[in-house]
C-alpha positions, 0 to 999 in steps of 0.5 A: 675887902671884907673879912666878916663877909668871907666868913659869913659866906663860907658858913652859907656853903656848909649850911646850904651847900654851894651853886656852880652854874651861871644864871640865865637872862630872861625877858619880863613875860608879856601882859598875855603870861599866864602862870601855871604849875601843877597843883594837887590838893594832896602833898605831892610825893617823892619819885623814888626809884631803886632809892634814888630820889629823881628829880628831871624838872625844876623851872621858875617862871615869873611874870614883872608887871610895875613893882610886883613880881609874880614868881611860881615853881614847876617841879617833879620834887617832893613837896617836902624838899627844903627850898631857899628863895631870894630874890635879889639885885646887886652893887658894887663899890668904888675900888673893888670888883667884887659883886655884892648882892642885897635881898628883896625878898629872901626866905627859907620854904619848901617846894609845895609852898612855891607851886601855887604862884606867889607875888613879891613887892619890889621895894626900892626904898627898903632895898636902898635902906639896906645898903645904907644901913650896911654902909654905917655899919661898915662905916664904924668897924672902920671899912666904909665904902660907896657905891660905883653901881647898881645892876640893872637886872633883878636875880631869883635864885631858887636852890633845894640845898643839902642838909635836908630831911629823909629820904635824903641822903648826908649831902643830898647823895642819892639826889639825881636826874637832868635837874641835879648840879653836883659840885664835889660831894655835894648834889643841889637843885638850883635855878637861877634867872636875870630879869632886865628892871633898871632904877634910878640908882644916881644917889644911892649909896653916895652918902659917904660914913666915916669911921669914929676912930679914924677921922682926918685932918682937912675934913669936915664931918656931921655927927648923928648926936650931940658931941661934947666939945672940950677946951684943951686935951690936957686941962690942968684943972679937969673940973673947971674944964668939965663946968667949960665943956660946950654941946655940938647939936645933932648934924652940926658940923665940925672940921678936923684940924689937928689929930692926937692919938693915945691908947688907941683912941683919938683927940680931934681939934676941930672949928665949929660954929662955937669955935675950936675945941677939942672932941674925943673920938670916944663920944662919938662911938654908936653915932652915924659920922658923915662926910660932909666934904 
């Protein structure tokens, strides 16, 4: 469906190499979880061995208790190893299979920033914020969508990705132990886990946003802004149909009733509270278009 996204992911890949394994499903720790990491005060260094830089343990361990998620990593890797967190959940869209994930929390760190444990706050509102403002944006480049659903598991990826500083190795290449997953040419560390924390997920994403330029007879919308509404598409005399023009107020609506194209650009005949006119689809480009019904 989406051409920018595919893009986007294929610069992810050659940035931060790519994950092959499937995620594990855990179960939030109980009130009794207490967790732990080894913690030195001095940066913990490589292991190292005929050049090699082994790595046999990388476990993620997080303990959910309401909205705040405690997360802490065990490892035998270097301090200074380069780590990507994301701590995320997924939607889908009507009419489309594929799975799309949105971030509570994502950042880009270092293992010795993540032996210590660290608490994130889950977000809901944020998190919802951000499909909608996806929502418009895809909305007005003419691709908008709504949700079909919402996972009910929350996923914390942890992976130390290629491209990263000496003693490493072009692609991470003498990278190995138990903890290492090799796709291609390419030698990751990554950890991935699922934890079971449904919402309530009914209205969120329904708010369908249309795109300016694509508007359809037999539909009535409601505009973020004020919209120009004009007496005829063609006046013999423009100026006197300038000194004409009425105001739509922001979140007014209007119906669609008839569409003319021209140049690329569309002329709507709409029924308003004012009565009929006609609105161009120009004046209503950088402005949030809802379906009303």
């Amino acid at each position: 469906m989406r051409i920018v996204s595919v893009c986007i992911i294929l610069s992810m890949v050659l940035l931060i190499g790519c994950c092959s394994s499937e995620p594990e499903t855990g179960t939030p720790p109980t009130e009794q979880t207490v967790l732990r990491a080894e913690v030195t005060s001095e940066p913990r260094p490589f292991r190292i061995i005929n050049n090699q830089i082994v790595t046999d343990i990388f476990d993620v361990r997080c303990d959910l208790r309401d909205d705040r998620m405690t997360i802490v990593l065990d490892t035998d890797l270097g301090d200074a190893a380069i780590l990507m967190v994301s701590v995320s959940r997924s939607y889908w869209e009507h009419g489309s299979d594929e799975e799309y994930p949105v971030d509570y929390f994502s950042e880009k760190s270092t293992v010795g920033a993540w032996r210590e444990p660290r608490t994130i706050k889950l977000d809901h509102h944020a998190w919802k914020r951000e499909i909608e403002e996806l929502q418009r944006v895809l909305a007005s480049a003419g691709e908008p969508f709504t949700v079909a659903r919402i996972a009910d598991d929350i996923e914390i990826s942890f992976v130390v990705p290629v491209n990263q500083e000496p003693p490493f190795e072009r692609l991470n290449a003498n990278l190995t132990g138990d903890a290492v997953t090799q796709s291609g040419n390419l030698r990751i560390v990554q950890r991935e886990i699922s934890i079971h924390y449904p919402i309530d997920a009914k209205d969120i994403g329904q708010t369908r946003f249309a795109d300016p330029l694509g508007l359809t007879s037999g539909t009535t919308y409601r505009a973020s802004g004020e919209v120009p509404l004009g007496p005829e598409i063609d006046p013999s005399d423009p100026i006197a149909a300038i000194a004409s023009i009425r105001r739509l107020s922001p979140g007014e609506e209007f119906t669609v009733l008839e569409i003319r194209r021209r140049h690329n650009m569309s002329r709507y005949r709409v029924r308003t509270r004012l009565g009929e006119g006609w609105i161009n689809s120009t004046a209503l480009l950088g402005q949030e278009i809802v379906v009303v019904r």
